[in-house]
C-alpha positions in Angstrom: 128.0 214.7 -43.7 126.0 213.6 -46.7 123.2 214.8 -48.1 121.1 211.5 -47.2 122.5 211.2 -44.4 121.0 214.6 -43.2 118.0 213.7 -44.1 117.5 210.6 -42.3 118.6 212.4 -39.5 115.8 215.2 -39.8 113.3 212.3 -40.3 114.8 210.7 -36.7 114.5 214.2 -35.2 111.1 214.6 -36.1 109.8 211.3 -34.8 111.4 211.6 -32.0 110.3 214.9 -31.2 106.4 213.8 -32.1 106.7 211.3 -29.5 107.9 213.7 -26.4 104.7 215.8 -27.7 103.0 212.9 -27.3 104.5 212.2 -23.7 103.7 215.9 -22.6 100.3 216.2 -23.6 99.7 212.8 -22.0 102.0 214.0 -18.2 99.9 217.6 -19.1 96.6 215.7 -18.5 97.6 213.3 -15.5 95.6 213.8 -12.5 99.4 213.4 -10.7 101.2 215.6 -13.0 103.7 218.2 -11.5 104.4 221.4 -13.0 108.2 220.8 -13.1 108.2 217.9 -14.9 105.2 219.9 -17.8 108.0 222.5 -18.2 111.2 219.9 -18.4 109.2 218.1 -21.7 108.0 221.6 -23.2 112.1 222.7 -23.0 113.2 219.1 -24.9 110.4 219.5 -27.3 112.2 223.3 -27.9 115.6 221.0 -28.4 114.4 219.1 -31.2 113.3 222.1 -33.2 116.5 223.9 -32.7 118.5 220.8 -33.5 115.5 220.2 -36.7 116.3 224.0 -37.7 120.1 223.6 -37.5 119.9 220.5 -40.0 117.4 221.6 -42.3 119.6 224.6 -42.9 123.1 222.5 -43.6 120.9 220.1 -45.9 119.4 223.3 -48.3 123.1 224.6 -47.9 124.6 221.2 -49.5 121.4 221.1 -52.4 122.5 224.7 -53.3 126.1 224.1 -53.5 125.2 220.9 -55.5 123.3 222.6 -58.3 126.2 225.2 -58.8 127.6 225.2 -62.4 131.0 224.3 -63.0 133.8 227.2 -64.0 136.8 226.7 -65.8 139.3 224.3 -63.9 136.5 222.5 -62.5 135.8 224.3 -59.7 133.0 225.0 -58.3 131.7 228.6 -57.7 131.9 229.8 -54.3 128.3 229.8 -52.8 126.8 232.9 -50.7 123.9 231.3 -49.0 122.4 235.1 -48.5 122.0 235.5 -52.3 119.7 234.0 -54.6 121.1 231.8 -57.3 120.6 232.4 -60.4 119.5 229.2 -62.8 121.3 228.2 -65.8 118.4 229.8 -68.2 118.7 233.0 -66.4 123.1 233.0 -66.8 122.6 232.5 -70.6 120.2 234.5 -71.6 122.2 237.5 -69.5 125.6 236.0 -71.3 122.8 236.6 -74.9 122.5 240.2 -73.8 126.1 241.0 -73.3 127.9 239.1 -75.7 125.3 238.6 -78.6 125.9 234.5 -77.9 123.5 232.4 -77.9 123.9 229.1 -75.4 121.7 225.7 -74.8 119.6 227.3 -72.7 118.6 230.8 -74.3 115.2 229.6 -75.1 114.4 230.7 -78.8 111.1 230.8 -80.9 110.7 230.8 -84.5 109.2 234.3 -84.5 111.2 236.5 -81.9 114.5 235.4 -81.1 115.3 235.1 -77.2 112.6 234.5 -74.6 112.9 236.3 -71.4 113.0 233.8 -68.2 110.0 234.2 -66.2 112.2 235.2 -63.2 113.7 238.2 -65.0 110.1 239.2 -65.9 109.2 238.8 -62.2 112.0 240.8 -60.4 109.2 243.9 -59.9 105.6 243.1 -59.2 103.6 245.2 -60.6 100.1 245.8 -59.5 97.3 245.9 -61.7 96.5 250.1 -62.7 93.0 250.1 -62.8 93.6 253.3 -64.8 94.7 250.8 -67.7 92.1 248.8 -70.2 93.7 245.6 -69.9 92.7 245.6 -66.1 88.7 245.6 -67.4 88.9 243.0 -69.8 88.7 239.3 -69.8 92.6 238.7 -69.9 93.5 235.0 -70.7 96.6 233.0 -70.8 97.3 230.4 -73.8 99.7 228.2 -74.1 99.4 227.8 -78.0 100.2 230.1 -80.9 97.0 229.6 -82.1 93.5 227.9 -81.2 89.8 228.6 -79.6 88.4 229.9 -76.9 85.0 229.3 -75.3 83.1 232.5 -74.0 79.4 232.0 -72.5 77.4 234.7 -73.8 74.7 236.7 -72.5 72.3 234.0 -70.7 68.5 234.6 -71.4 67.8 230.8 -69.9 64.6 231.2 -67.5 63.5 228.4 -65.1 59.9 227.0 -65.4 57.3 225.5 -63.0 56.7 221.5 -63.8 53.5 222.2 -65.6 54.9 224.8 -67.8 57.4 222.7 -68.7 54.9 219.7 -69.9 53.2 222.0 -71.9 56.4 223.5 -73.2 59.4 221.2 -72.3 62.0 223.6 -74.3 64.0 225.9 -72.3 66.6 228.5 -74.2 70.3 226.7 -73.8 73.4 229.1 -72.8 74.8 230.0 -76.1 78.4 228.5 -75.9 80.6 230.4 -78.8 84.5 230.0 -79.9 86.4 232.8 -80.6 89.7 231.9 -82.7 93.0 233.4 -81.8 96.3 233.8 -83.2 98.7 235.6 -80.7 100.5 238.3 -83.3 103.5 239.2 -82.4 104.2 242.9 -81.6 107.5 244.8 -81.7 109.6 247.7 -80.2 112.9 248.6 -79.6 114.8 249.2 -76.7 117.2 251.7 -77.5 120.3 250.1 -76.1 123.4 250.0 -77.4 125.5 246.2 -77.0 128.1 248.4 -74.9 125.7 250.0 -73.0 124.1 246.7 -72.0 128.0 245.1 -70.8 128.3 248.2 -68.9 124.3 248.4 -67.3 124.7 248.2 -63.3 121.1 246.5 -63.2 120.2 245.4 -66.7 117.7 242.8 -65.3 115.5 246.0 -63.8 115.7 247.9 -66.7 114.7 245.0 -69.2 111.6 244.3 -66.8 110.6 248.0 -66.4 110.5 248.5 -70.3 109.1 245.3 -70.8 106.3 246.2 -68.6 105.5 249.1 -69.9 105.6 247.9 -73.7 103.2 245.9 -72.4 100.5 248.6 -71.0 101.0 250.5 -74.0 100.4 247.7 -76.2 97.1 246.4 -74.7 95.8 249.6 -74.0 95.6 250.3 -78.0 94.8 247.2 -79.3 91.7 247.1 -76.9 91.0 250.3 -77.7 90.4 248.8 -81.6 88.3 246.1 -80.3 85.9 248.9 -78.3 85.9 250.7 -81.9 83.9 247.5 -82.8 81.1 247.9 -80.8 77.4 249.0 -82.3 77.6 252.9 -83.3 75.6 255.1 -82.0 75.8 259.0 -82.5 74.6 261.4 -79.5 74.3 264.9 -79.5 72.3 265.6 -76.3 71.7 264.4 -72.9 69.1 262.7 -73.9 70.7 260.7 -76.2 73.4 259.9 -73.7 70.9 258.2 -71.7 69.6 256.3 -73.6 72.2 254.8 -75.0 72.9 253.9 -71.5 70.0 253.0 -70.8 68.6 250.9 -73.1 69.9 247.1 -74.8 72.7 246.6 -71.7 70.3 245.9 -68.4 72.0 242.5 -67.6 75.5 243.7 -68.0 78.2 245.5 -65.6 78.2 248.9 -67.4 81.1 250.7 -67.4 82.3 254.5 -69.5 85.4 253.9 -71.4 86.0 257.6 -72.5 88.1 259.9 -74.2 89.3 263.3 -72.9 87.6 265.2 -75.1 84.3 262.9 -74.7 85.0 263.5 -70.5 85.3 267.5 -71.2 82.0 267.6 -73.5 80.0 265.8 -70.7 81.9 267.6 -67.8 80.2 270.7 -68.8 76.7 269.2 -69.8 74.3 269.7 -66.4 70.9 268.7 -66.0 67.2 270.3 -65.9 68.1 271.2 -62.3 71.0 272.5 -62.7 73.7 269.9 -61.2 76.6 268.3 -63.5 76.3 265.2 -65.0 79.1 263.9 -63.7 79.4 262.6 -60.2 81.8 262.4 -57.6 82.8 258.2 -56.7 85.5 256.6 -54.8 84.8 253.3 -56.4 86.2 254.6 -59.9 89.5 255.2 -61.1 88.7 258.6 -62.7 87.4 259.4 -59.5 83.7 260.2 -61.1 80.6 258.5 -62.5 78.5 258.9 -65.1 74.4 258.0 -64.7 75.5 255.4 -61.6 78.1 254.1 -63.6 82.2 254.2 -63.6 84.1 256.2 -65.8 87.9 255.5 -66.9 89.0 258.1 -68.8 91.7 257.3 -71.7 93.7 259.1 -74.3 92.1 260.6 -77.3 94.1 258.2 -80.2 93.2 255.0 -77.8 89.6 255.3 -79.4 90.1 257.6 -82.0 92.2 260.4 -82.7 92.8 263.6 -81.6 90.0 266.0 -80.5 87.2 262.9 -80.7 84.5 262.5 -78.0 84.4 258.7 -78.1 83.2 256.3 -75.7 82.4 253.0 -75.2 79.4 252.1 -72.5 78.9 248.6 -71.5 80.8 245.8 -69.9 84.6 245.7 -71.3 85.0 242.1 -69.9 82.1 240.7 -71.7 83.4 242.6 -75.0 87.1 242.1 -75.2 88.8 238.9 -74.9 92.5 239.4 -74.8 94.7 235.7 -75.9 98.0 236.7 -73.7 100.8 234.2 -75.5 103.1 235.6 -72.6 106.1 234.4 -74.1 108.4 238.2 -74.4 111.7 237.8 -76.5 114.5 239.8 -77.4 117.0 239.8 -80.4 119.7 242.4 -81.5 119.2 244.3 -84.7 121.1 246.7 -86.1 119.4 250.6 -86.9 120.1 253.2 -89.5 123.4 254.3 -88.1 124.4 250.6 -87.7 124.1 250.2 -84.4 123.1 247.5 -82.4 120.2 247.9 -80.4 117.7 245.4 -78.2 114.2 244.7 -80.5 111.8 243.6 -78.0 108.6 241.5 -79.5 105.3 240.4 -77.2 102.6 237.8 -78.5 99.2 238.3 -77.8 95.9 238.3 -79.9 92.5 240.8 -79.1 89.3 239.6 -80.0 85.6 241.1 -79.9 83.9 237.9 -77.6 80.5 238.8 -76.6 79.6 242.2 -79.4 76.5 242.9 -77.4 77.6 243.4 -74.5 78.1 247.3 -75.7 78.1 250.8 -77.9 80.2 252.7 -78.8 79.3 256.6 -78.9 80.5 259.4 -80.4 79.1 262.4 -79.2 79.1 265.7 -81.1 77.8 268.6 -79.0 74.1 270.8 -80.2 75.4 273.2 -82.6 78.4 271.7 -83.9 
């Protein structure tokens, strides 16, 4: 049977089996109706979607088999309708990664070779770590190499009674500003040999798993540059903690960005009374807070280097803008011993968006 002719008999099923719905509901709510006869027109409408379900499955069978590529002789590959088909862009960019060849539809850029296909890049789904920066900051996807993004900053607009405004018919406007991107593209290498990638039982996971991990590591830096930005402000006491904190960011979501060595200095500091600054929270990653607010604690080099008690204070969201190009590609290169191994290169740009929207503190202990 054709694949149009299984179609129009799907559409003939399904009318048909509309109008004994119809036909039941109607004997259903007859003052005459009988039980038996109810039960008889429930039991065809169950026929039509067994017969439905039967049909619908032969029809996706046939549209499978029909999108199959042709292999040598003409013949086409032998379908498994339990497995997943792969498309056309997925088949050459795997043939890329074994035999160094590139086909029609190995997707290419002028910058990094070989784009990964979305579906290998979706085979695990990871779930956002709120232990990483990139899962605290405005994260947005571009389509363009290049261009401008809107960010609304901090709104100071007030509204006004109808005399106030005749005596004073200007408002404040919300302050609409661009920020320019360009996603730069950053690169690693995954140290596989050619021969260990024709050999790889599950080459698709391992790509992925690196690729997501570049990834994390690659944000969480580059955000860390952009929280470098923010206004300085040296503290030495408690005191001076607070009022960083306190002061300049009351209409934002504050939020402690800190180093180790920052989250060790303030782990020890305690109050007049005699109780730890720090405070136990469920709602926070690091599993603490710091004057009512969260605290996600990162490596020392993320905001410095080693040994610095850095921070940033304020809301993350508000301060970074991240440009995600999303477009990952592969090429082979060769290394210092000539072998061939897998460069992998992400796109992406980080910008500072709203700059008052936090400080960044470095605190130096009394004494030292």
């Amino acid at each position: 049977m054709k694949i149009t002719e299984i179609e129009a008999q799907i559409t003939d099923l399904k009318a048909q089996k509309a109008k004994k719905v119809t036909e039941v509901r109607a004997l259903a709510t007859a003052e005459n109706s009988k039980v038996e006869d109810v039960k008889k027109g429930l039991a065809e409408v169950d026929g039509f979607d067994k017969q439905i379900a039967t049909s619908q499955a032969e029809l996706e069978t046939l549209q499978r088999a029909q999108k199959l590529p042709e292999i040598e002789g003409g013949n086409k590959v032998k379908i498994d309708p339990n497995k997943k088909q792969e498309t056309a862009e997925v088949r050459d960019f795997m043939h890329y990664l074994k035999t160094g060849e590139k086909r029609a539809n190995a997707i290419t850029t002028t910058e990094a070779g070989v784009v990964i296909p979305k579906e290998i890049l979706d085979i695990q789904k990871v779930p956002t770590d709120v232990r990483n920066l990139s899962a605290v900051i405005n994260r947005v996807s571009v389509t363009s190499g290049m261009g401008s993004l809107p960010i609304l900053q901090k709104n100071t607009a007030r509204l006004t009674t109808a005399e106030e405004r005749a005596a004073n018919p200007e408002i404040a406007k919300a302050v609409l500003k661009s920020v320019d991107y360009k996603a730069l593209t950053y690169r690693g290498a995954l140290p596989l040999s050619m021969e260990m990638v024709q050999d790889a039982p599950n080459l698709k996971t391992l790509l992925n798993t690196y690729v997501q991990e570049a990834k994390e590591l690659t944000e969480q830096y580059q955000i860390g540059k952009i929280l470098q930005t923010a206004t300085p402000v040296p503290a030495k006491t408690t005191d001076d903690l607070k009022t960083a904190y306190n002061k300049g960011l009351a209409n934002y979501q504050r939020q402690w960005i800190v180093t180790e060595s920052f989250y060790n200095a303030v782990d020890l500091l305690k109050d007049t009374n005699g109780r730890y600054l720090l405070q136990d929270s469920i709602a926070s990653a690091s599993g603490k807070s710091l004057f009512g607010s969260n605290v996600l604690i990162v490596a020392d080099d993320v905001l410095g280097v080693a040994s610095d008690a850095k921070a940033f204070v304020g809301d993350p969201k508000a301060f970074v803008l991240e440009a995600m190009r999303s477009d990952v590609a592969i090429e082979w290169d060769h290394n210092e011993n000539f072998e061939r191994i897998l460069a992998v290169a992400l796109r992406a740009d980080f910008k500072a968006a709203d700059t008052n929207a936090g400080k960044f503190i470095t605190f130096t202990s009394a004494g030292k």
